[in-house]
Phi, psi and omega in degrees: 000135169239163188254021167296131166235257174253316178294193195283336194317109184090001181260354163213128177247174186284147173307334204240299167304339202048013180276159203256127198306082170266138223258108169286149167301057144246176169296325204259041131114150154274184161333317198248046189114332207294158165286315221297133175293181170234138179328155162314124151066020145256019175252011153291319200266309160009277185312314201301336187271344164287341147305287183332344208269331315180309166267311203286328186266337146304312193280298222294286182344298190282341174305316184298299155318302167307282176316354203094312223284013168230219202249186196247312179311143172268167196276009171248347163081027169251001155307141161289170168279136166296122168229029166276158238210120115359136176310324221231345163294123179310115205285355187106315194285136177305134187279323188214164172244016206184165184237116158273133178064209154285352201263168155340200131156149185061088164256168185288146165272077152237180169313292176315322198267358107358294196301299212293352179274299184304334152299326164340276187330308190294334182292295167314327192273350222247023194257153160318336193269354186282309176315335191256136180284305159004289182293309181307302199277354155282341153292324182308309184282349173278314186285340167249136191301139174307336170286002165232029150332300170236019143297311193302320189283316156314298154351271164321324179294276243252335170276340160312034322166123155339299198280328226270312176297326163297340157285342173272328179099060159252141157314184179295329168295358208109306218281140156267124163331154151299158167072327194233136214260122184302106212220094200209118227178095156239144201241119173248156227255330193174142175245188204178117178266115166274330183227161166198120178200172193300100206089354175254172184186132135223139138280142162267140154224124163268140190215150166262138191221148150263072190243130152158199182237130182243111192165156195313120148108357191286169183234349166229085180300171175293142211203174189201125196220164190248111163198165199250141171229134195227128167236162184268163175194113196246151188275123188217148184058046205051003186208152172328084157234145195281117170277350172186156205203088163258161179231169220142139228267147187065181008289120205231109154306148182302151176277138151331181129236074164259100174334160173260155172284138172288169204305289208300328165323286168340280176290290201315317161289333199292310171324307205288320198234082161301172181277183183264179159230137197262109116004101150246000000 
Protein backbone atom coordinates (compact mmCIF):
# COMPACT_ATOMS: atom_id res chain seq x y z
CA UNK A 1 0.00 0.00 0.00
CA UNK A 2 1.44 3.60 -0.52
CA UNK A 3 0.57 6.50 1.36
CA UNK A 4 1.58 9.12 -1.73
CA UNK A 5 -0.72 11.83 -2.67
CA UNK A 6 -0.39 15.05 -4.61
CA UNK A 7 2.30 16.35 -2.06
CA UNK A 8 6.12 15.15 -1.31
CA UNK A 9 4.52 12.18 0.93
CA UNK A 10 7.30 9.26 -0.89
CA UNK A 11 8.42 11.50 -2.92
CA UNK A 12 11.77 12.52 -2.01
CA UNK A 13 13.54 10.13 0.74
CA UNK A 14 17.29 10.96 2.35
CA UNK A 15 20.17 9.73 0.78
CA UNK A 16 21.35 8.03 3.43
CA UNK A 17 18.33 7.13 6.37
CA UNK A 18 16.11 6.10 3.40
CA UNK A 19 13.27 7.72 5.46
CA UNK A 20 10.35 9.52 4.01
CA UNK A 21 10.74 13.70 3.92
CA UNK A 22 8.25 15.62 6.46
CA UNK A 23 8.67 18.50 4.86
CA UNK A 24 7.10 21.76 8.12
CA UNK A 25 5.41 25.36 7.18
CA UNK A 26 7.98 27.39 8.42
CA UNK A 27 10.21 29.51 7.17
CA UNK A 28 13.33 28.89 7.92
CA UNK A 29 13.35 25.67 5.77
CA UNK A 30 13.12 21.95 6.79
CA UNK A 31 15.51 19.27 8.38
CA UNK A 32 16.92 18.37 5.34
CA UNK A 33 17.64 22.07 3.87
CA UNK A 34 14.45 22.61 1.69
CA UNK A 35 12.82 26.03 1.46
CA UNK A 36 9.47 24.43 -0.05
CA UNK A 37 6.18 24.63 1.73
CA UNK A 38 4.11 21.74 1.32
CA UNK A 39 0.53 22.37 -0.42
CA UNK A 40 -2.58 23.86 1.35
CA UNK A 41 -3.97 21.59 3.41
CA UNK A 42 -1.66 18.64 3.11
CA UNK A 43 -0.40 18.07 6.42
CA UNK A 44 -4.34 17.22 7.55
CA UNK A 45 -4.71 14.85 5.12
CA UNK A 46 -1.24 13.26 5.75
CA UNK A 47 -2.27 12.86 9.77
CA UNK A 48 -5.62 11.45 8.81
CA UNK A 49 -4.22 9.24 6.77
CA UNK A 50 -1.37 7.83 9.44
CA UNK A 51 -3.94 7.58 11.72
CA UNK A 52 -6.31 5.79 9.99
CA UNK A 53 -3.01 3.54 8.85
CA UNK A 54 -2.13 3.74 12.66
CA UNK A 55 -5.65 2.51 13.57
CA UNK A 56 -6.19 -0.04 10.86
CA UNK A 57 -2.78 -2.06 12.40
CA UNK A 58 -4.38 -1.73 15.87
CA UNK A 59 -7.82 -3.45 15.16
CA UNK A 60 -5.58 -6.44 12.70
CA UNK A 61 -3.21 -6.62 16.06
CA UNK A 62 -5.87 -6.96 18.66
CA UNK A 63 -7.87 -9.07 15.92
CA UNK A 64 -5.21 -11.18 15.63
CA UNK A 65 -4.52 -11.63 19.52
CA UNK A 66 -8.14 -12.36 19.59
CA UNK A 67 -8.00 -15.03 17.16
CA UNK A 68 -5.02 -16.94 18.48
CA UNK A 69 -2.80 -15.79 16.11
CA UNK A 70 -0.58 -13.67 18.26
CA UNK A 71 0.78 -13.71 21.62
CA UNK A 72 -1.70 -13.32 24.70
CA UNK A 73 1.04 -11.16 26.72
CA UNK A 74 1.14 -7.67 26.43
CA UNK A 75 4.19 -5.90 25.96
CA UNK A 76 5.14 -5.00 29.51
CA UNK A 77 4.19 -8.68 30.21
CA UNK A 78 1.78 -7.75 33.23
CA UNK A 79 -1.30 -9.31 31.66
CA UNK A 80 -1.64 -12.74 32.62
CA UNK A 81 -1.57 -15.44 29.93
CA UNK A 82 -4.57 -16.71 28.62
CA UNK A 83 -4.84 -20.28 28.83
CA UNK A 84 -8.71 -21.29 27.74
CA UNK A 85 -8.76 -23.15 24.54
CA UNK A 86 -11.31 -22.16 21.61
CA UNK A 87 -14.20 -24.52 21.13
CA UNK A 88 -12.43 -25.36 18.01
CA UNK A 89 -8.69 -25.06 18.43
CA UNK A 90 -6.46 -27.94 18.69
CA UNK A 91 -5.40 -28.94 22.00
CA UNK A 92 -1.70 -30.60 20.94
CA UNK A 93 -2.87 -33.91 22.30
CA UNK A 94 -2.04 -36.72 19.94
CA UNK A 95 -5.89 -37.92 19.09
CA UNK A 96 -5.15 -42.13 18.92
CA UNK A 97 -2.69 -44.39 19.06
CA UNK A 98 -4.20 -46.83 16.89
CA UNK A 99 -6.83 -48.29 14.40
CA UNK A 100 -9.82 -50.85 14.31
CA UNK A 101 -9.86 -51.28 10.91
CA UNK A 102 -10.09 -48.01 9.07
CA UNK A 103 -11.57 -46.28 12.11
CA UNK A 104 -9.82 -44.45 14.83
CA UNK A 105 -9.42 -46.32 18.12
CA UNK A 106 -7.48 -45.96 21.51
CA UNK A 107 -8.31 -42.42 22.21
CA UNK A 108 -7.07 -41.03 25.45
CA UNK A 109 -9.08 -41.11 28.54
CA UNK A 110 -9.77 -37.32 28.75
CA UNK A 111 -11.85 -34.79 27.94
CA UNK A 112 -9.89 -34.05 24.35
CA UNK A 113 -9.93 -37.71 23.81
CA UNK A 114 -13.83 -38.00 24.29
CA UNK A 115 -14.13 -35.24 21.41
CA UNK A 116 -11.98 -36.80 19.33
CA UNK A 117 -13.75 -40.36 19.41
CA UNK A 118 -16.96 -38.73 18.67
CA UNK A 119 -15.97 -37.09 15.68
CA UNK A 120 -14.38 -40.31 14.32
CA UNK A 121 -17.55 -42.24 15.06
CA UNK A 122 -19.26 -39.58 13.33
CA UNK A 123 -17.39 -39.54 10.06
CA UNK A 124 -17.95 -43.27 10.34
CA UNK A 125 -21.35 -43.53 11.09
CA UNK A 126 -22.35 -40.53 8.42
CA UNK A 127 -20.40 -42.89 5.55
CA UNK A 128 -20.87 -44.50 2.73
CA UNK A 129 -20.48 -48.17 4.11
CA UNK A 130 -23.49 -47.41 6.23
CA UNK A 131 -25.87 -48.45 3.07
CA UNK A 132 -24.27 -51.79 2.68
CA UNK A 133 -25.34 -54.20 5.78
CA UNK A 134 -22.33 -55.86 6.44
CA UNK A 135 -20.28 -52.83 6.37
CA UNK A 136 -22.87 -51.14 8.58
CA UNK A 137 -22.84 -53.86 11.20
CA UNK A 138 -19.05 -53.93 11.67
CA UNK A 139 -19.07 -50.07 12.12
CA UNK A 140 -21.94 -50.54 14.59
CA UNK A 141 -19.77 -53.02 16.53
CA UNK A 142 -16.35 -50.95 16.48
CA UNK A 143 -18.04 -47.47 17.44
CA UNK A 144 -20.38 -48.83 20.01
CA UNK A 145 -20.15 -50.47 23.64
CA UNK A 146 -21.48 -53.79 23.51
CA UNK A 147 -23.93 -53.15 25.77
CA UNK A 148 -25.98 -50.82 22.96
CA UNK A 149 -24.90 -53.03 20.03
CA UNK A 150 -27.89 -54.36 19.12
CA UNK A 151 -30.90 -52.06 19.77
CA UNK A 152 -28.56 -49.63 17.50
CA UNK A 153 -28.21 -52.28 14.67
CA UNK A 154 -31.47 -52.92 14.69
CA UNK A 155 -32.50 -49.62 14.99
CA UNK A 156 -30.49 -49.29 11.64
CA UNK A 157 -31.55 -52.20 9.87
CA UNK A 158 -34.61 -51.09 9.79
CA UNK A 159 -34.38 -47.11 8.74
CA UNK A 160 -31.75 -48.55 5.94
CA UNK A 161 -34.89 -49.76 4.44
CA UNK A 162 -35.21 -51.35 0.43
CA UNK A 163 -37.23 -47.78 -0.28
CA UNK A 164 -34.66 -45.42 2.15
CA UNK A 165 -31.77 -46.61 -0.41
CA UNK A 166 -33.92 -45.88 -3.68
CA UNK A 167 -34.58 -42.60 -2.38
CA UNK A 168 -31.18 -41.78 -2.09
CA UNK A 169 -30.81 -43.67 -5.61
CA UNK A 170 -29.09 -47.17 -4.74
CA UNK A 171 -30.67 -50.30 -5.51
CA UNK A 172 -32.62 -51.65 -3.31
CA UNK A 173 -29.71 -53.65 -1.90
CA UNK A 174 -27.22 -50.57 -1.30
CA UNK A 175 -25.57 -51.28 -4.23
CA UNK A 176 -24.65 -47.97 -6.61
CA UNK A 177 -25.72 -48.09 -10.87
CA UNK A 178 -23.49 -48.71 -12.94
CA UNK A 179 -21.46 -45.40 -14.33
CA UNK A 180 -22.32 -43.68 -11.18
CA UNK A 181 -20.58 -42.74 -8.05
CA UNK A 182 -22.48 -43.22 -4.38
CA UNK A 183 -21.75 -39.68 -2.26
CA UNK A 184 -22.47 -40.04 1.64
CA UNK A 185 -19.86 -37.99 3.43
CA UNK A 186 -19.61 -36.42 6.98
CA UNK A 187 -17.14 -33.80 7.92
CA UNK A 188 -17.03 -32.48 11.45
CA UNK A 189 -16.70 -29.13 11.92
CA UNK A 190 -15.86 -28.58 15.45
CA UNK A 191 -16.65 -30.38 18.73
CA UNK A 192 -18.10 -29.48 22.32
CA UNK A 193 -17.97 -31.61 25.39
CA UNK A 194 -21.48 -30.69 27.22
CA UNK A 195 -20.64 -33.34 30.17
CA UNK A 196 -17.80 -34.97 31.58
CA UNK A 197 -16.60 -36.88 34.18
CA UNK A 198 -14.50 -39.94 34.76
CA UNK A 199 -15.52 -42.48 31.98
CA UNK A 200 -18.74 -40.66 30.83
CA UNK A 201 -18.82 -38.10 28.18
CA UNK A 202 -21.54 -36.45 25.65
CA UNK A 203 -20.46 -34.64 23.12
CA UNK A 204 -21.54 -32.45 20.12
CA UNK A 205 -20.23 -32.52 16.75
CA UNK A 206 -21.53 -29.82 14.20
CA UNK A 207 -21.27 -31.08 10.86
CA UNK A 208 -21.16 -30.79 7.17
CA UNK A 209 -22.55 -33.88 5.17
CA UNK A 210 -22.47 -34.65 1.33
CA UNK A 211 -25.27 -37.18 0.39
CA UNK A 212 -26.25 -38.10 -3.29
CA UNK A 213 -25.13 -39.69 -6.59
CA UNK A 214 -22.83 -38.19 -8.96
CA UNK A 215 -22.51 -39.18 -12.37
CA UNK A 216 -23.98 -38.80 -15.91
CA UNK A 217 -27.95 -39.44 -15.77
CA UNK A 218 -28.21 -39.12 -11.76
CA UNK A 219 -31.75 -37.60 -10.54
CA UNK A 220 -30.09 -37.30 -6.97
CA UNK A 221 -27.32 -35.06 -7.14
CA UNK A 222 -25.21 -34.43 -4.36
CA UNK A 223 -26.48 -32.05 -2.12
CA UNK A 224 -24.65 -30.63 1.17
CA UNK A 225 -26.75 -30.23 4.52
CA UNK A 226 -25.96 -28.90 8.57
CA UNK A 227 -26.54 -30.75 11.60
CA UNK A 228 -25.34 -31.36 15.10
CA UNK A 229 -24.93 -34.59 16.55
CA UNK A 230 -24.66 -35.80 20.33
CA UNK A 231 -23.39 -39.00 21.56
CA UNK A 232 -23.15 -40.46 24.81
CA UNK A 233 -20.07 -41.89 25.55
CA UNK A 234 -18.62 -44.69 27.88
CA UNK A 235 -14.86 -45.73 28.60
CA UNK A 236 -15.03 -48.99 27.95
CA UNK A 237 -12.20 -51.68 27.21
CA UNK A 238 -9.70 -49.09 27.29
CA UNK A 239 -11.10 -46.90 24.77
CA UNK A 240 -14.36 -44.24 23.97
CA UNK A 241 -17.74 -46.01 22.72
CA UNK A 242 -20.63 -44.77 21.83
CA UNK A 243 -23.72 -45.44 23.94
CA UNK A 244 -26.41 -43.73 22.15
CA UNK A 245 -26.29 -41.43 18.65
CA UNK A 246 -28.60 -38.66 18.21
CA UNK A 247 -28.90 -35.85 15.27
CA UNK A 248 -30.79 -32.39 14.63
CA UNK A 249 -30.78 -30.28 12.13
CA UNK A 250 -28.20 -26.79 11.80
CA UNK A 251 -26.88 -24.58 12.87
CA UNK A 252 -26.72 -23.90 8.68
CA UNK A 253 -24.49 -20.80 7.45
CA UNK A 254 -26.06 -18.63 4.56
CA UNK A 255 -25.12 -20.73 1.22
CA UNK A 256 -22.48 -19.08 -1.00
CA UNK A 257 -22.43 -18.32 -4.58
CA UNK A 258 -19.73 -20.72 -5.91
CA UNK A 259 -21.80 -22.30 -8.65
CA UNK A 260 -22.04 -26.08 -8.22
CA UNK A 261 -19.69 -28.26 -10.11
CA UNK A 262 -20.91 -30.81 -12.49
CA UNK A 263 -21.60 -34.86 -11.83
CA UNK A 264 -18.14 -35.98 -13.01
CA UNK A 265 -16.53 -33.28 -10.94
CA UNK A 266 -17.85 -34.31 -8.23
CA UNK A 267 -17.19 -37.95 -8.40
CA UNK A 268 -13.58 -37.13 -9.31
CA UNK A 269 -13.17 -35.39 -6.03
CA UNK A 270 -15.18 -37.54 -3.66
CA UNK A 271 -12.95 -40.63 -5.73
CA UNK A 272 -9.94 -38.13 -5.39
CA UNK A 273 -9.78 -36.99 -1.84
CA UNK A 274 -9.50 -38.66 1.14
CA UNK A 275 -10.38 -38.46 4.54
CA UNK A 276 -9.14 -37.24 8.07
CA UNK A 277 -8.58 -38.65 10.98
CA UNK A 278 -9.98 -36.14 13.68
CA UNK A 279 -8.28 -34.33 16.53
CA UNK A 280 -9.50 -32.18 19.14
Amino acid sequence: MSLSDDGDYGGDRGPETGQTRTRLPDSGGDGYGSTRRPRSGLSSRNLVTAVGVVVLLIAAIAFANRSGGGTNDSPSGNSPKHTDTQPTAPTGTKPVTGKNGDIAAGFAKTEQGAQSAAANYAVALGSARMFNRDQRHKIITTVMAPSAVDTFQKTLDKAYSADFNKNVGLNADGNTPADLTFVSRTIPIGTKAKTYSNGQATVEVWCTGLLGMAGSGSTKPVTTSWFTITMKLAWTNNDWKALTHSQKSGPAPVSGDVPASGAKEIAGAVEGYGGFTYAR
